[in-house]
C-alpha positions in Angstrom: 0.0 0.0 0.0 1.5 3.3 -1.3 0.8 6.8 0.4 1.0 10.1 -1.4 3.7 11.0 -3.8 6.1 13.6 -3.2 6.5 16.6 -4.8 10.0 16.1 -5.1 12.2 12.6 -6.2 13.4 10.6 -3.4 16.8 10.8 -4.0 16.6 14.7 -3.8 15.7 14.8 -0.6 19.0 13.3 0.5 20.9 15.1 -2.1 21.8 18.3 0.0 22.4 16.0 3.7 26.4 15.0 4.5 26.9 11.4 5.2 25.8 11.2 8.7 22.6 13.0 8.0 21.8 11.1 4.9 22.3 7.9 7.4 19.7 9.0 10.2 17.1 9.9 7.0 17.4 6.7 5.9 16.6 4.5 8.6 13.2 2.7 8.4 11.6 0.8 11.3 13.0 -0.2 15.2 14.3 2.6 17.3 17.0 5.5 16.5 18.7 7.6 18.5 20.3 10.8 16.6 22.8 12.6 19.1 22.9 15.6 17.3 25.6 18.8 18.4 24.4 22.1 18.3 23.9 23.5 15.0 24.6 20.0 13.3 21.3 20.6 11.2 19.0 18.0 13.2 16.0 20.5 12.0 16.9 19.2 8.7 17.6 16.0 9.3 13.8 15.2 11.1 12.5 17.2 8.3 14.4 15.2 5.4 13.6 12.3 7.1 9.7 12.5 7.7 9.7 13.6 3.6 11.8 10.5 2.8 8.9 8.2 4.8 5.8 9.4 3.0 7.9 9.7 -0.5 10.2 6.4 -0.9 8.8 4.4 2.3 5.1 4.3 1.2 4.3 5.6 4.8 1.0 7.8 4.8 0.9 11.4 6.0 -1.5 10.2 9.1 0.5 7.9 10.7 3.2 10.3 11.6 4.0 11.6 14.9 6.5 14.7 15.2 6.7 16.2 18.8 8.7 19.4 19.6 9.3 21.4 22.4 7.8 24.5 21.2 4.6 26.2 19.3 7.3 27.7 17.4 9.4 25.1 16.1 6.1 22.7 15.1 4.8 25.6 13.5 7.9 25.9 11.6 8.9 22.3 10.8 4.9 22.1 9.5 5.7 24.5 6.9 9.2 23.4 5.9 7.1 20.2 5.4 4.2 21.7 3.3 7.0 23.0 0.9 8.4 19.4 0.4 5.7 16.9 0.6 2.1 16.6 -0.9 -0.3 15.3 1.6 1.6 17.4 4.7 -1.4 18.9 6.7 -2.5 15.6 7.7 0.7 15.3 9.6 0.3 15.6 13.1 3.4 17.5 14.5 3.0 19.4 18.1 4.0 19.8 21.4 3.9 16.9 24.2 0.9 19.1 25.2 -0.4 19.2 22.1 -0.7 15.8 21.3 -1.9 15.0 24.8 -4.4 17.7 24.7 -6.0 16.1 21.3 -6.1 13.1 22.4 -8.1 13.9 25.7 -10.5 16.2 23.2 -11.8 13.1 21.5 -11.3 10.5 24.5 -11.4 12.5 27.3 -14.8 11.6 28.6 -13.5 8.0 29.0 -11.5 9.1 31.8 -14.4 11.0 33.7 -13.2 14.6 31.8 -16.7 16.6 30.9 -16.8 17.7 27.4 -15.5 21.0 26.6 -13.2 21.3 29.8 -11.0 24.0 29.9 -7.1 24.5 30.6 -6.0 26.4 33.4 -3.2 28.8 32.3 -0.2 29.8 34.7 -2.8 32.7 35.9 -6.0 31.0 36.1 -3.6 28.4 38.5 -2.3 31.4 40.5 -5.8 33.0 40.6 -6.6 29.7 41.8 -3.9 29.1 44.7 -4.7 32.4 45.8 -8.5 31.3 46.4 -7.7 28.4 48.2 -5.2 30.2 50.5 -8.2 32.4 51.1 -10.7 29.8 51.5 -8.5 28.4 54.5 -7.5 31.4 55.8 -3.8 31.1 55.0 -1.2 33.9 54.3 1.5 32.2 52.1 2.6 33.6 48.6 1.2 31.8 45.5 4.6 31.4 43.3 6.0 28.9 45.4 2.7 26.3 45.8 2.8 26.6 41.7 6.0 25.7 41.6 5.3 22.9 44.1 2.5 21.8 41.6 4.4 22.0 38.8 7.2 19.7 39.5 5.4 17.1 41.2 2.9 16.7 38.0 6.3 17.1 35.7 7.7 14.1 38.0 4.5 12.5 38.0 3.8 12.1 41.4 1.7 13.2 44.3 2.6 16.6 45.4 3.0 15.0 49.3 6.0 13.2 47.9 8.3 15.6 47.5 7.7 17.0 51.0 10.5 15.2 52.3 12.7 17.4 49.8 11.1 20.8 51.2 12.1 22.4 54.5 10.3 22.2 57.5 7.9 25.5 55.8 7.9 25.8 53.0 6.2 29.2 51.5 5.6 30.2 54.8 3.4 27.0 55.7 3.7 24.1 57.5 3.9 20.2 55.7 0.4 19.9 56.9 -1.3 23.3 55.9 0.9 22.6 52.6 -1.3 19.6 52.0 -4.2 20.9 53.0 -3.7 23.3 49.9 -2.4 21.1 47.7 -5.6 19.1 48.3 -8.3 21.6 47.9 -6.8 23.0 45.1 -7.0 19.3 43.2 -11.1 19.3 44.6 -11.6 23.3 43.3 -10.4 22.4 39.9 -12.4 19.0 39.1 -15.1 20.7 40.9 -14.7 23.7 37.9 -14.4 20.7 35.6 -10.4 22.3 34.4 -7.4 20.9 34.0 -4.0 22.6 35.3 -1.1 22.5 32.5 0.7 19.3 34.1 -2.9 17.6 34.5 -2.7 17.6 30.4 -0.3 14.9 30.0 -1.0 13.0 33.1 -4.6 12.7 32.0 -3.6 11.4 28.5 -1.0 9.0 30.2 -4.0 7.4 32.4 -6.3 7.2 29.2 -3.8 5.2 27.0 -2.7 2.9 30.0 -6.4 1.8 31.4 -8.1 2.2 27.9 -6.6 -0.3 25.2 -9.2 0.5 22.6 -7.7 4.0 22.6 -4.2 3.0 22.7 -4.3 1.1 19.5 -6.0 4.0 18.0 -3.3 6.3 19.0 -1.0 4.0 17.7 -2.1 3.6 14.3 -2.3 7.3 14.6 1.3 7.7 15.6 3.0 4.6 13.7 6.1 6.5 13.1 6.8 8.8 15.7 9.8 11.7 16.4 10.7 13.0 19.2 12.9 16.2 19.1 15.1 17.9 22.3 14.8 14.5 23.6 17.3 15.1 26.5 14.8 17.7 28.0 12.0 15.1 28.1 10.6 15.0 31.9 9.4 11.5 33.6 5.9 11.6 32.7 7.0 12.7 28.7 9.6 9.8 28.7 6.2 7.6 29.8 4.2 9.0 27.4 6.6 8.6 24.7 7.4 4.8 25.6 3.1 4.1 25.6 3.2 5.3 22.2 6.0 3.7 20.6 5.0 0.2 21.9 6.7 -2.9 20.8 7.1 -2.1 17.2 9.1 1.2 18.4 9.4 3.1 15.2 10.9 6.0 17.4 13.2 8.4 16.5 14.3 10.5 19.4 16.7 13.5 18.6 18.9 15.0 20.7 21.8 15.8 22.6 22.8 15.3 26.3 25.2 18.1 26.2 22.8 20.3 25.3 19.9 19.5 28.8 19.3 22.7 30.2 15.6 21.9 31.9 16.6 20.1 34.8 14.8 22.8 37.2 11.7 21.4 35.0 12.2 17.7 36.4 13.8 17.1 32.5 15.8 13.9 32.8 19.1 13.5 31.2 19.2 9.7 31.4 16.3 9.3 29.3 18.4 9.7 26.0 21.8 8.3 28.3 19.5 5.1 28.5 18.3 5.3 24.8 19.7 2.2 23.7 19.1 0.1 27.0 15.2 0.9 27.0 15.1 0.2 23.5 17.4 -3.1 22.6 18.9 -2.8 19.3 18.3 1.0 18.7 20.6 2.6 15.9 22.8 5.2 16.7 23.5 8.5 14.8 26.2 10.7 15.4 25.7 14.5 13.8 29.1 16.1 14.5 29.5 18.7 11.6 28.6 22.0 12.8 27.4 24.5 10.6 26.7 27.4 12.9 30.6 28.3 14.9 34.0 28.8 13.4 36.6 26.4 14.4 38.1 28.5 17.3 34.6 28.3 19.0 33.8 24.4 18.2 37.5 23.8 19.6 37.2 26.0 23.2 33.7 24.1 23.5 34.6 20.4 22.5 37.2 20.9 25.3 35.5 22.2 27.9 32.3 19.7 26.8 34.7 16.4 27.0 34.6 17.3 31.1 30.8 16.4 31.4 30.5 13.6 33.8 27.2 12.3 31.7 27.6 12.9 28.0 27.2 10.2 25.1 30.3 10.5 23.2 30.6 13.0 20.2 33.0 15.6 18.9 31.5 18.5 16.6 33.6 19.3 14.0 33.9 23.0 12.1 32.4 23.5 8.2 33.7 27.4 8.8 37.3 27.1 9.2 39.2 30.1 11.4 37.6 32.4 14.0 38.9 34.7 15.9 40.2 33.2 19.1 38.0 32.9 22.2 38.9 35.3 25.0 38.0 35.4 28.5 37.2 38.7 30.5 37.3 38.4 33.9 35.2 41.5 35.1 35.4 43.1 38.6 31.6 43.5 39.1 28.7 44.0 37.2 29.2 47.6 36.5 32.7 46.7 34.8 31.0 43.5 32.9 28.4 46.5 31.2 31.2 48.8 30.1 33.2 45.5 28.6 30.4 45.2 26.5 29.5 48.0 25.4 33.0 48.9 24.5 33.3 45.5 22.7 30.3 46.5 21.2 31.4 50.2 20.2 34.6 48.4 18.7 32.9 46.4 16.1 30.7 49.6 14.9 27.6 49.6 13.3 25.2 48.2 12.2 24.5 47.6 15.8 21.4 45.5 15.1 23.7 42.8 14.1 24.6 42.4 17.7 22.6 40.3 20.5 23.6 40.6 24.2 22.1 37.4 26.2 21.5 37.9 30.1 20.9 35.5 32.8 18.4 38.0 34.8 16.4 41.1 34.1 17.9 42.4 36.7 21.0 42.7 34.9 19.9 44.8 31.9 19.5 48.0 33.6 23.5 48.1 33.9 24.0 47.3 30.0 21.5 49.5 29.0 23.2 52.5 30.6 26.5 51.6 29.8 25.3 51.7 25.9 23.3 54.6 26.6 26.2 56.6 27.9 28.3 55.7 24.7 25.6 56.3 22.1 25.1 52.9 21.2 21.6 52.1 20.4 19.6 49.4 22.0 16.1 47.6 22.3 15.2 45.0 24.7 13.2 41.6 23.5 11.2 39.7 25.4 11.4 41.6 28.6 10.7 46.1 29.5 13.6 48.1 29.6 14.3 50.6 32.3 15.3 53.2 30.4 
């Protein structure tokens, strides 16, 4: 049985990969595992690959599955895909959330969800917390219990288990006030028939583990199945995942221990160090040519990378040969760190919108802002307000 054609010839699609890409885009069924370095084109390679199924492997739009960790980047990787394939809006490519959220839209009701419920969002769950603190007379701030929430559901476990990891108070309240809250904030929402952002995935997970009828549907649904920024994959994603891919395991998980920066999100960096020991026989690709940094850069950061206690082994190499060397400032304070930069800045000269400066805090923006200010260097903030 033959799905839709592509648009473009099979063997173009692997025309513009190197070796190692062309490899990963070419494997078929059983699990894969693509450890791919920073700016070694992994984008492409999912892309290429998902094109290659549906044009040379007979492998129908609708029984692909391509999760990302962003809005953003399925958005994108839906369109790169509607330029290459015929037949691409039936693909379903989302978030974890996404998917999980779908699914509980057309099952939902199977594991006592109402139709239509709704989705708290991170103000409707603060709105929320403050309520209940109200309700129970309680003076504690709201961030903290969120955050409490958050990382238990992340975890997959009852918020009470993670008490032993929380100081005596915690937010101002004591273990038992702190489940008192916990507990009548899990009775206000059912009783508002909502979900809170970490209910979405647990919800699904419950669905497809007491409900086989529904897991084989998923499953035909999501035959083939990708899973991108696969080192940032919490407990209950890493679950999820697994549920899906079942025995026949026609997973491709992308990604790149060195890269895990979610940890404070309960993401768990053995879940792609374990790859090939939860899935027996898995094939391993290596993307080590990096098309984003000069050679100086790839060289400071393979050496100071190689020191990572739990890494899977990989060495990027440069496509841009040369650089300019990497230089270390060591600044007095955060006063002196500003005027480094902006006199860095001052001497490459304009066109100053060529020129990103990343920051750990907001705090710390006020400080560069003047410092650019004061040498006519001009400068907008993203994502954040500026003081000035």
């Amino acid at each position: 049985m033959q799905g839709p054609q592509s648009s473009h010839p099979g063997d173009e699609l692997l025309r513009s990969l190197n070796e190692a890409q062309r490899q990963a885009v070419l494997h078929f069924e059983g699990p894969a595992l693509v450890v791919a370095g920073a700016g070694s084109g992994k984008t492409r390679t999912v892309v290429h690959r998902v094109a290659y199924l549906i044009a040379k492997r007979g492998v129908f739009p609708s029984e692909i599955l391509a999760v990302t960790f962003t809005n953003k980047a399925a958005l994108e990787m839906r369109e790169r895909l509607k330029r290459m394939v015929k037949g691409a809006g039936e693909l379903w490519v989302s978030t974890f959330h996404s998917a999980a959220l779908r699914i509980l839209r057309v099952y939902g009701e199977r594991v006592g969800l109402k139709p239509g419920f709704v989705v708290y969002d991170e103000d409707d769950q603060t709105a929320l917390i403050k309520e209940v603190l109200k309700e129970l007379g309680l003076a504690a701030r709201p961030g903290p219990l969120k955050a409490l929430l958050d990382r238990a559901k992340n975890r997959g476990e009852a918020p009470e288990s993670l008490l032993p990891e929380l100081p005596e108070y915690y937010a101002g309240l004591s273990r038992g006030k702190l489940l008192d809250v916990v507990k009548r904030y899990e009775e206000a929402l059912r009783a508002q028939g909502a979900l809170d952002f970490g209910d979405i995935l647990l919800y699904a997970l419950r669905l497809l583990k007491e409900d086989q009828e529904v897991l084989k549907r998923v499953r035909r649904r999501a035959r083939f199945i990708h899973v991108d920024e696969y080192q940032d994959t919490n407990p209950v994603q890493y679950r999820f995942t697994r549920l899906l891919a079942g025995e026949e395991a026609n997973l491709m998980a992308v990604g790149d221990p060195d890269q895990g920066i979610y940890s404070f999100r309960a993401a768990d960096i053995k879940n792609i160090l374990e790859f090939t020991r939860d899935f027996p026989g898995a094939k391993v690709y290596r993307l080590e040519e990096n098309y984003r940094s000069t050679e100086a850069i790839l060289r400071f950061a393979n050496a100071l990378i190689v020191n990572n206690a739990l890494r899977l082994e990989k060495t990027l190499r440069p496509v841009k040969p040369g650089g300019e060397p990497v230089r270390l400032y060591r600044a007095r304070d955060a006063r002196d760190e500003a005027r480094f930069v902006a006199e860095e800045i001052l001497r490459l000269g304009p066109p100053f919108d060529r020129v990103a400066v990343l920051y750990r805090t907001n705090a710390q923006s006020r400080l560069l802002e003047q410092a650019l200010a004061s040498r006519g260097v001009p400068a907008r903030v993203v994502g954040g307000v500026g003081f000035s």
